[in-house]
TORKOL-4160 file (C-alpha; in steps of 0.2 Angstrom, whole numbers, padded with zeros to 4 digits, m for minus):
253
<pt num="1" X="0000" Y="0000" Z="0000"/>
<pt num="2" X="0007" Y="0020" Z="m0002"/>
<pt num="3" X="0010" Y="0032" Z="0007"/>
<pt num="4" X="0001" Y="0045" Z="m0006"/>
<pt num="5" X="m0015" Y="0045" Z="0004"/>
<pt num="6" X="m0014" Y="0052" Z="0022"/>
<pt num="7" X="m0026" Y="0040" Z="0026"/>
<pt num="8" X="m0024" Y="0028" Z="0042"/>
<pt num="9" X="m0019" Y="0010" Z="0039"/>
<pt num="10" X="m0029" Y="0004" Z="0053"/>
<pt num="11" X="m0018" Y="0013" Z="0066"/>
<pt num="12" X="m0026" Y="0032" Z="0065"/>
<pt num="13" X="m0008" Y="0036" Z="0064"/>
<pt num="14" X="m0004" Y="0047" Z="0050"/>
<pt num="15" X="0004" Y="0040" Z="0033"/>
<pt num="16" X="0022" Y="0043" Z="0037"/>
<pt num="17" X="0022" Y="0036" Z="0055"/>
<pt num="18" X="0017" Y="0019" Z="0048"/>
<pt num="19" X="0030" Y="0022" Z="0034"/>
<pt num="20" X="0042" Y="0023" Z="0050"/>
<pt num="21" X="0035" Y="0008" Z="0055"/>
<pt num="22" X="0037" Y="m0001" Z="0040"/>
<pt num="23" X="0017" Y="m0003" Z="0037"/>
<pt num="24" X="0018" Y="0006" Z="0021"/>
<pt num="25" X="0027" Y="0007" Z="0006"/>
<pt num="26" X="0033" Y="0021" Z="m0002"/>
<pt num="27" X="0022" Y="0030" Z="m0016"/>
<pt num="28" X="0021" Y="0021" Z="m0032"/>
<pt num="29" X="0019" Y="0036" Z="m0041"/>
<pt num="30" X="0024" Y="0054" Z="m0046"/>
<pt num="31" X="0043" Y="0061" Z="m0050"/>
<pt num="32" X="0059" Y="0055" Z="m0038"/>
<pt num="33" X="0056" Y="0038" Z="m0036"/>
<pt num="34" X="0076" Y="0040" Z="m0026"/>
<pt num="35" X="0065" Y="0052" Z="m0012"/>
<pt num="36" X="0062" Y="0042" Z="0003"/>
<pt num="37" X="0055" Y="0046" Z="0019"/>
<pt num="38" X="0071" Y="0044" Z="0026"/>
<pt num="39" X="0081" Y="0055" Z="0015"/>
<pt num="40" X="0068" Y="0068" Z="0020"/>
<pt num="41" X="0071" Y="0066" Z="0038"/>
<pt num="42" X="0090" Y="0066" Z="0036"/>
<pt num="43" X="0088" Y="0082" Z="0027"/>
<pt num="44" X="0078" Y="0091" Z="0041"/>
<pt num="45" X="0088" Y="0085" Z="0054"/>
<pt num="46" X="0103" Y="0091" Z="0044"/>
<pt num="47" X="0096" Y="0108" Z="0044"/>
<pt num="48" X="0090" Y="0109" Z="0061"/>
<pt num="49" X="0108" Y="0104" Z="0067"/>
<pt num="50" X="0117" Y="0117" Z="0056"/>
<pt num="51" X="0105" Y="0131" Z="0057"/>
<pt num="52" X="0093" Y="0128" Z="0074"/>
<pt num="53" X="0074" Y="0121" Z="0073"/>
<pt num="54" X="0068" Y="0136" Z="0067"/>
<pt num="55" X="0077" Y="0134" Z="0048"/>
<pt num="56" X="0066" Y="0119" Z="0046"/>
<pt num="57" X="0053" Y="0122" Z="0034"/>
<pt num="58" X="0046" Y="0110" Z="0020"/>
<pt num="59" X="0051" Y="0120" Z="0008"/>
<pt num="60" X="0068" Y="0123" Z="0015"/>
<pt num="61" X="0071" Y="0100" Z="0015"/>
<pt num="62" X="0064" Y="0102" Z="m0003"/>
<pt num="63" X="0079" Y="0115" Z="m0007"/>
<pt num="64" X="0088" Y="0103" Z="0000"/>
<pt num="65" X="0084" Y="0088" Z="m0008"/>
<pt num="66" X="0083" Y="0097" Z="m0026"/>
<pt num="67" X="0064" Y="0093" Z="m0027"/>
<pt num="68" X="0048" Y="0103" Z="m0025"/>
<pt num="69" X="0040" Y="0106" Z="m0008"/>
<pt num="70" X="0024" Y="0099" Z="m0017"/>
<pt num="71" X="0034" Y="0082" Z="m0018"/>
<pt num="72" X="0038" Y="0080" Z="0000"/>
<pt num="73" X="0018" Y="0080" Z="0006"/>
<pt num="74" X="0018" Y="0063" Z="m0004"/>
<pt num="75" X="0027" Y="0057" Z="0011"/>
<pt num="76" X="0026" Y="0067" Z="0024"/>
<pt num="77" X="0008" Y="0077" Z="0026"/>
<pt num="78" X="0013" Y="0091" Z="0036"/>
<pt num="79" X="0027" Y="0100" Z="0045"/>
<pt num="80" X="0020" Y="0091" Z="0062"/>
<pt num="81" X="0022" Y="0075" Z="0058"/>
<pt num="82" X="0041" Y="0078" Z="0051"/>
<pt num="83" X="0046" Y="0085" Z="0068"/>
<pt num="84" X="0039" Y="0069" Z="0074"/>
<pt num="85" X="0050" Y="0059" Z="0064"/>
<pt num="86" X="0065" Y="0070" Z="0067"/>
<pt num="87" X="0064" Y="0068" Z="0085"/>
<pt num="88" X="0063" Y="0047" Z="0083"/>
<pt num="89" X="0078" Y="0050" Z="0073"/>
<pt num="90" X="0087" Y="0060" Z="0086"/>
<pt num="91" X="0082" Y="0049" Z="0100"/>
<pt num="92" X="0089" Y="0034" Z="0089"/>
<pt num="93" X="0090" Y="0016" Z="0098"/>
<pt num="94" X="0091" Y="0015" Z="0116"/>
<pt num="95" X="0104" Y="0007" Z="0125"/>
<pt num="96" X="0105" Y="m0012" Z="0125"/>
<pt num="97" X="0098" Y="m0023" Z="0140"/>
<pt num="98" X="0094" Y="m0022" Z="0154"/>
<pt num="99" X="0102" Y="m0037" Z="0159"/>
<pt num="100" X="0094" Y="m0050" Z="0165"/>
<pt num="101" X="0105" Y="m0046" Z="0185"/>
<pt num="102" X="0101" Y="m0026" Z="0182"/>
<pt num="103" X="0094" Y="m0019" Z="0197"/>
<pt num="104" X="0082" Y="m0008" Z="0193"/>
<pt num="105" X="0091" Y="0011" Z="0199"/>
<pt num="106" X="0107" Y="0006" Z="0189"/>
<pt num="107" X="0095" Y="0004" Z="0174"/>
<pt num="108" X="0086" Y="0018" Z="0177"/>
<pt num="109" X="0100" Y="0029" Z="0179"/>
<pt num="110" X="0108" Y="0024" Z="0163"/>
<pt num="111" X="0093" Y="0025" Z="0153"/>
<pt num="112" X="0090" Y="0044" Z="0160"/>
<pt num="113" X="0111" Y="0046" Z="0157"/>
<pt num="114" X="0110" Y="0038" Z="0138"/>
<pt num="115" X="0095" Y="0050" Z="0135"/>
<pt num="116" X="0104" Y="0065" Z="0140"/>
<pt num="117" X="0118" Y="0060" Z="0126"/>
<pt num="118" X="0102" Y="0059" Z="0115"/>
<pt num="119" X="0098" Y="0077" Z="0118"/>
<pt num="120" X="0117" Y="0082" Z="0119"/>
<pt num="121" X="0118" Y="0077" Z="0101"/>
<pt num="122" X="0104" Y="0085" Z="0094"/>
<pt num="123" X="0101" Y="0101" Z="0106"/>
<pt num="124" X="0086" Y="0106" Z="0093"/>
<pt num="125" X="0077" Y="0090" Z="0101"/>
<pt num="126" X="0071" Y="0098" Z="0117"/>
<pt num="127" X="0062" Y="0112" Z="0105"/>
<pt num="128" X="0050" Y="0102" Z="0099"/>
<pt num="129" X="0033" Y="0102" Z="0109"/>
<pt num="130" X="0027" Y="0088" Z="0116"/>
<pt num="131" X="0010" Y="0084" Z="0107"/>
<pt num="132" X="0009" Y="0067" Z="0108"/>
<pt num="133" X="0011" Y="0051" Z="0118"/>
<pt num="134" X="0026" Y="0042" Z="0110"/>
<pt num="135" X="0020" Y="0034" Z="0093"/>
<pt num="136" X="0036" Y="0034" Z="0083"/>
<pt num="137" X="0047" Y="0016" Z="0084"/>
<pt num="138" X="0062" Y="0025" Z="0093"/>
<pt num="139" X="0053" Y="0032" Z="0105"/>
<pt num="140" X="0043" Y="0016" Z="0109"/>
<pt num="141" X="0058" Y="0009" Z="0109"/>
<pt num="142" X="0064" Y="0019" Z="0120"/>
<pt num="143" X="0049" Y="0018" Z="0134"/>
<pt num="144" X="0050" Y="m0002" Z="0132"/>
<pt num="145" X="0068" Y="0000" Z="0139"/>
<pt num="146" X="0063" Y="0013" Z="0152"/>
<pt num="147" X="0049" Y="0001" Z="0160"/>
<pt num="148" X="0058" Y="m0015" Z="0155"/>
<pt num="149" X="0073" Y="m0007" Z="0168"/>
<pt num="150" X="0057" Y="m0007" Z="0183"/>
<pt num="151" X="0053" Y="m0025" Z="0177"/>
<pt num="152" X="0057" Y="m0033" Z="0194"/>
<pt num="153" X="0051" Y="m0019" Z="0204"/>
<pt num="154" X="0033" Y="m0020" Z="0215"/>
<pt num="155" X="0026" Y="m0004" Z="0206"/>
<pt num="156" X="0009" Y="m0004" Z="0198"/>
<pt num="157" X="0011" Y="m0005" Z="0177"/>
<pt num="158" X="0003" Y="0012" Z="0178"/>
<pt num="159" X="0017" Y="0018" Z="0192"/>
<pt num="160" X="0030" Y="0013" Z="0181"/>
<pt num="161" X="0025" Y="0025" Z="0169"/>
<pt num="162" X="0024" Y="0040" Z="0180"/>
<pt num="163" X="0040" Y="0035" Z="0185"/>
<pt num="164" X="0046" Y="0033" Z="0166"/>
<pt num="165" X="0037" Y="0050" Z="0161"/>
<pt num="166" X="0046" Y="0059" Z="0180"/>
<pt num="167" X="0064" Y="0056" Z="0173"/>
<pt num="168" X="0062" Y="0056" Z="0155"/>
<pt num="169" X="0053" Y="0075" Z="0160"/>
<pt num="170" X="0066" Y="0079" Z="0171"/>
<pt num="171" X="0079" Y="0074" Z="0157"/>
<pt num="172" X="0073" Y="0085" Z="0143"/>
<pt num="173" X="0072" Y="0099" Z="0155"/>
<pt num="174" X="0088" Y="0098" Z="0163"/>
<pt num="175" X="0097" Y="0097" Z="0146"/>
<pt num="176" X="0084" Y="0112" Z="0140"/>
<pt num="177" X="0091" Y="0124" Z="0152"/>
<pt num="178" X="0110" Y="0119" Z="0150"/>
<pt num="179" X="0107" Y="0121" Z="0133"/>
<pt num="180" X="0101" Y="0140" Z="0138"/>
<pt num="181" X="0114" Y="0145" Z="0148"/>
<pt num="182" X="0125" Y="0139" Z="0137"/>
<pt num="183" X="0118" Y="0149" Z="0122"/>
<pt num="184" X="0118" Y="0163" Z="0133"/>
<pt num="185" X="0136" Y="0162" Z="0138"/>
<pt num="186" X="0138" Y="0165" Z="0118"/>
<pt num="187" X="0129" Y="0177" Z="0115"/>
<pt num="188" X="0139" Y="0186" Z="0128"/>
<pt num="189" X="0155" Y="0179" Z="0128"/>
<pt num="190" X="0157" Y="0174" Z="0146"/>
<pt num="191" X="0163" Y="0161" Z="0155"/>
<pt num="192" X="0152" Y="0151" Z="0169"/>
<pt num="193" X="0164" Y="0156" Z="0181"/>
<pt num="194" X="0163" Y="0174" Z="0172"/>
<pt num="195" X="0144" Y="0172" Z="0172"/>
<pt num="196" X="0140" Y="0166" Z="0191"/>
<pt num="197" X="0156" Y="0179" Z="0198"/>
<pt num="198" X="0145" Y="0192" Z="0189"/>
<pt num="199" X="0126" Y="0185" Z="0195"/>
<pt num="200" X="0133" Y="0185" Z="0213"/>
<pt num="201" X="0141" Y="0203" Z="0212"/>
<pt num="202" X="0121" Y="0208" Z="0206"/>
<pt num="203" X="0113" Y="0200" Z="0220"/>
<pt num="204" X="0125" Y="0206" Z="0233"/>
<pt num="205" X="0120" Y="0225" Z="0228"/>
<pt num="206" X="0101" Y="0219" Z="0227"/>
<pt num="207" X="0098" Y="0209" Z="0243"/>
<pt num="208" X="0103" Y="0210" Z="0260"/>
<pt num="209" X="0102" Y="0199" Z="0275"/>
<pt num="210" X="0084" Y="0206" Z="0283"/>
<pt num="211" X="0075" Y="0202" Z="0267"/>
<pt num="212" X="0084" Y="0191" Z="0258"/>
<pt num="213" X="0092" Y="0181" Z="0273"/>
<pt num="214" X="0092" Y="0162" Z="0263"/>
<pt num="215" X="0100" Y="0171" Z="0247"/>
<pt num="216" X="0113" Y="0181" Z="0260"/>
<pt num="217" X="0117" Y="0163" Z="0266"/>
<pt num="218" X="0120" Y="0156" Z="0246"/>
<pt num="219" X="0130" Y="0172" Z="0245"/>
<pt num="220" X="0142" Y="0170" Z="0259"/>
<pt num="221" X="0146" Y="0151" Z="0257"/>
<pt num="222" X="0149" Y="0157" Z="0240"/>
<pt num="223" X="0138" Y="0146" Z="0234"/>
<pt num="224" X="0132" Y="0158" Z="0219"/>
<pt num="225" X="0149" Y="0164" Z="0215"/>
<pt num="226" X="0157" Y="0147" Z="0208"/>
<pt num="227" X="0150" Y="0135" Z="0194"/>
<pt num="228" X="0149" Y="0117" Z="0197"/>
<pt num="229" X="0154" Y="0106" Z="0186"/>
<pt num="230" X="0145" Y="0103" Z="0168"/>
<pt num="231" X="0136" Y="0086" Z="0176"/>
<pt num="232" X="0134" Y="0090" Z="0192"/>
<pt num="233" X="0116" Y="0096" Z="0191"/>
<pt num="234" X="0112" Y="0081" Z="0182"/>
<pt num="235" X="0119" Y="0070" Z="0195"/>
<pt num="236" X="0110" Y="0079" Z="0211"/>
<pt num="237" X="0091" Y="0080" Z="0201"/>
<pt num="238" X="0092" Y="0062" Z="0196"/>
<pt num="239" X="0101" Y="0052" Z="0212"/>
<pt num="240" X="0085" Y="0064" Z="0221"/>
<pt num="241" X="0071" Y="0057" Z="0210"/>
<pt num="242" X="0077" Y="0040" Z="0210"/>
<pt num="243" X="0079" Y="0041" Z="0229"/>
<pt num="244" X="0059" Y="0046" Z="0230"/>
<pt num="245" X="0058" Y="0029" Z="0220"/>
<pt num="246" X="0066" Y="0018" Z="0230"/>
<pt num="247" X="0055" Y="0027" Z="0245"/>
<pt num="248" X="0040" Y="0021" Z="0236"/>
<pt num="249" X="0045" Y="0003" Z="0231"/>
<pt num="250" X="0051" Y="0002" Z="0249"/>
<pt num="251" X="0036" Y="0007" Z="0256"/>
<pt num="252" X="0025" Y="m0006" Z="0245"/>
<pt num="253" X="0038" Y="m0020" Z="0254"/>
């Protein structure tokens, strides 16, 4: 069957999702039989890392690709869906296992870290809005693994996907706002130590120690002054939410 239509297979999932899922072919018909849905996506994706998630445009891929923008809806029915598929392919295969002696926190934890790496690579990822449960096969992919790593535990099957959704929400943020500091470091051309030396020095002339007696604290244990290091955040957020998890599974024991 072809993609040409935008017609559900059976799914309600748009033309092109099932395409990525290998339940259609590709169009039959029409010029460029060398286009495929995955050139289109590579193309996107090579745009969005070159020039930021806001050069991605249909017409922009089919410049790319040396065909008309007209030709591209035979596959991919609107920009929507593309981002979609550009954030499957940015998310790529998750990380093998667990194995079969995994406790659940290491697991976990590396799922959350090999997700992060995910982002890392592809820093236009986090840009795209959420607007749908994950329907791509990466990203299924990728929820089988997370829930597979709280196989063992004595969570509900609907706890374990709060769980999954808590990390996986705290990742994408977490990297969202490193990503914003550190575009906002280049846009002025500081340094973190620069950066926080400077932040500190504002709040020192801002506050003082009958109003502001928690941030006076910070200040003096020069807390606010000097950066951490680049994983250090990551590290204190995520050892914090799996300890609330362990609470929980230790509790139902």
């Amino acid at each position: 069957m072809a993609t040409e239509d935008n017609g559900s297979g059976g799914t309600g999932l748009p033309a092109s999702i099932e395409a990525a899922w290998g339940l259609r072919e590709r169009p039959t018909k029409g010029p460029r039989p060398g286009l495929t849905l995955t050139r289109i996506v590579d193309a996107a994706v090579g745009i969005a890392t070159a020039d930021g998630l806001g050069a991605v445009s249909m017409s922009r891929v089919a410049a790319e690709l040396g065909v008309s923008t007209m030709s591209l809806y035979r596959y991919v029915s609107a920009k929507d869906e593309l981002l979609l598929l550009m954030e499957d392919a940015a998310y790529g295969s998750p990380p093998p296992g667990p194995e079969p002696d995994e406790d659940w926190r290491t697991g976990s934890a590396q799922w959350a870290w090999a997700l992060r790496a995910a982002f890392i690579r592809h820093p236009w990822a986090v840009r795209i809005p959420i607007s749908t449960p994950p329907a791509a096969p990466n990203s299924v992919a990728w929820m089988e693994r997370g829930l597979a790593c709280l196989r063992e535990t004595n969570l509900g099957e609907g706890e374990k996907i709060s769980v999954l959704m808590l990390v996986s929400g705290f990742v994408r943020n977490e990297a969202r706002l490193a990503f914003d500091l550190q575009a906002a470091a280049e846009r002025t051309g500081a340094g973190p130590e620069e950066s926080m030396a400077s932040w500190a020095q504002l709040l020192e002339r801002l506050t003082d120690a009958e109003r502001f007696p928690a941030v006076t604290a910070a200040l003096r244990a020069g807390e606010l002054s000097t950066p951490g290091g680049p994983d250090d955040e990551f590290i204190f957020g995520l050892d914090r939410i799996l300890d609330g998890v362990e609470a929980l599974i230790s509790a139902r024991s």
